[in-house]
N, C-alpha and C positions, 0 to 999 in steps of 0.2 A: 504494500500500500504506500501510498507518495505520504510524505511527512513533511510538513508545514516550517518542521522545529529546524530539518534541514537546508533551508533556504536561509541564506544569508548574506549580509555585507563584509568588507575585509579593511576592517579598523587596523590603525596601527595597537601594537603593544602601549599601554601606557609608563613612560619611563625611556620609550625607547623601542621604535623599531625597524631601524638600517644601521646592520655593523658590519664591521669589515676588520680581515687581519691580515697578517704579512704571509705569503706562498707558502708553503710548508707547515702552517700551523695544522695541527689537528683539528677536522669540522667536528661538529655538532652532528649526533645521529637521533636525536628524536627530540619531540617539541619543549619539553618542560625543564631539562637538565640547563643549572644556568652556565653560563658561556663562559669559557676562559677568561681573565686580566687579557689577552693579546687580541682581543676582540676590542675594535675600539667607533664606540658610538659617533654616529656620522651629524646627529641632530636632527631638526626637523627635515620633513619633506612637505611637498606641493600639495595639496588637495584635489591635486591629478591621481594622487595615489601611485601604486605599482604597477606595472605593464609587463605579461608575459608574453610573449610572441615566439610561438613553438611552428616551427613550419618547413617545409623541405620540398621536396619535388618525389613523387611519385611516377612508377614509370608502370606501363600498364600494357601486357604481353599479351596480344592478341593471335588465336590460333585462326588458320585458314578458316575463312567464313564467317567470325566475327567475335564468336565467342571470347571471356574474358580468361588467360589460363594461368597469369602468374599477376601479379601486383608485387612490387619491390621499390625499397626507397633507394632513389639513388643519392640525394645527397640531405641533411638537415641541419639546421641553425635554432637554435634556441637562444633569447635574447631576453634580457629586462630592460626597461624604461622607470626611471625615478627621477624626478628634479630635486637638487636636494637645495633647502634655501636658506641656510646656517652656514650664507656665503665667509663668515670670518671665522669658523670652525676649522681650527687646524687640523683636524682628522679630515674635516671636507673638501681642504684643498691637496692633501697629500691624497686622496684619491682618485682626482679628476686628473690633475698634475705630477702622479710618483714620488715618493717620498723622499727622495735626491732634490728634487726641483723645489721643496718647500723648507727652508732655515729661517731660523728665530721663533719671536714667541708673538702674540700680537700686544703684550705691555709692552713691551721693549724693541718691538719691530718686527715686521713678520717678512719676509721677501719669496715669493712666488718667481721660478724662471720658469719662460716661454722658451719650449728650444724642440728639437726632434729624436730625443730621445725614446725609445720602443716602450708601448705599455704595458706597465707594472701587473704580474699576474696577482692574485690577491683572493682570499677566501671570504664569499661575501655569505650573509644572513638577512633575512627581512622575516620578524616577528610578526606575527597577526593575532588578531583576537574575533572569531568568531560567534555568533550568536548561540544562547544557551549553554555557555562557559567550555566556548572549544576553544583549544592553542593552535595556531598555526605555525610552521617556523618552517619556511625554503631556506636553504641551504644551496649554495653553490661553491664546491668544491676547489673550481680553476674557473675564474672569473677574471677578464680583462673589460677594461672601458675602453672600448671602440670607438664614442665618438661622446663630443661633448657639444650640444648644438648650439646656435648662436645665443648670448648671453646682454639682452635688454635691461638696459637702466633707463627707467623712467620715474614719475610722479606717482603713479598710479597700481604697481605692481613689483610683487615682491623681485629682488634681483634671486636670480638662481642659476645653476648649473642640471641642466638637464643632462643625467647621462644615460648611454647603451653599454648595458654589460654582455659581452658575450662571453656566455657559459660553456668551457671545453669540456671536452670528456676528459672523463677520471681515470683511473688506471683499470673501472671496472667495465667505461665505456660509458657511463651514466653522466649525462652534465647538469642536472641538479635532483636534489632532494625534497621531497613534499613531508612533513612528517607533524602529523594529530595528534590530540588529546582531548579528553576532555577533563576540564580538572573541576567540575560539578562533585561533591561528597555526598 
């Protein structure tokens, strides 16, 4: 039977929820275990929210006369979208930017370089909180920011960094983790 209680929205965690750590940390394998010290909180996001965008090309093997006889992926991409807009967050700009490219502190001066250096792979997390006391927690294992798209200062709207993560396969082939709870007693 369809269940009502399962329909829902995807709140951030309250507290926090976009984190990110350095390549080789150890991920997180299910929703409620709290996260390592090298997990470090990115701050707010947009009220755009998260964007998954799982998608690939299919290839579709057609036998003499029309029939359909094989279906096979040839190739797949899996992608996040977040703007994150806690633009003076120093964990926010070592991720859009590499953590080479971001020295000092923002008391005492913060300096950002613009240069072409390759991006930083990075173990990312986005915490949710679904309705009727579910946890959500994605997990991406080998996560790179692809693209940081163009960045508006105006009067009227928050400044942000929208970025695209692309999620690589893991050592198991897997480019991210979905992992529930419910933490209802």
């Amino acid at each position: 039977m369809p269940n009502v209680l399962n329909v829902t929205t995807g709140k951030p965690k309250v507290g926090g929820a976009v984190f990110r750590a350095a390549s080789g940390t150890t991920p997180p394998t299910d929703a409620v275990t709290a996260l390592a010290s090298a997990f470090k909180e990115l701050g707010y996001a947009s009220d755009d929210g998260l964007t998954n965008i799982f998608s690939g090309t299919v290839n579709k093997i057609h036998a003499w006369g029309g029939d359909v006889v094989l279906v096979n992926r040839t190739d797949m991409e899996d992608q996040f979208k977040v703007t994150l807009i806690e633009v003076s967050n120093e964990e926010t700009l070592k991720a859009i930017r590499n953590a080479a490219n971001v020295t000092g502190a923002l008391g005492t001066g913060l300096t950002v370089k613009y240069n072409g250096v390759d991006p930083e792979e990075a173990v990312w997390v986005f915490e949710l909180i679904y309705r009727n006391s579910v946890v959500k927690r994605i997990v991406i294992p080998r996560g790179v920011v692809s693209d940081v798209a163009e960045v508006n200062y105006t009067d009227d709207d928050a400044v942000g960094y929208q970025i695209t993560i692309d999620a690589i396969a893991d050592s198991n082939g897997n480019t991210h983790y979905e992992y529930l709870k419910s933490t209802a007693v």
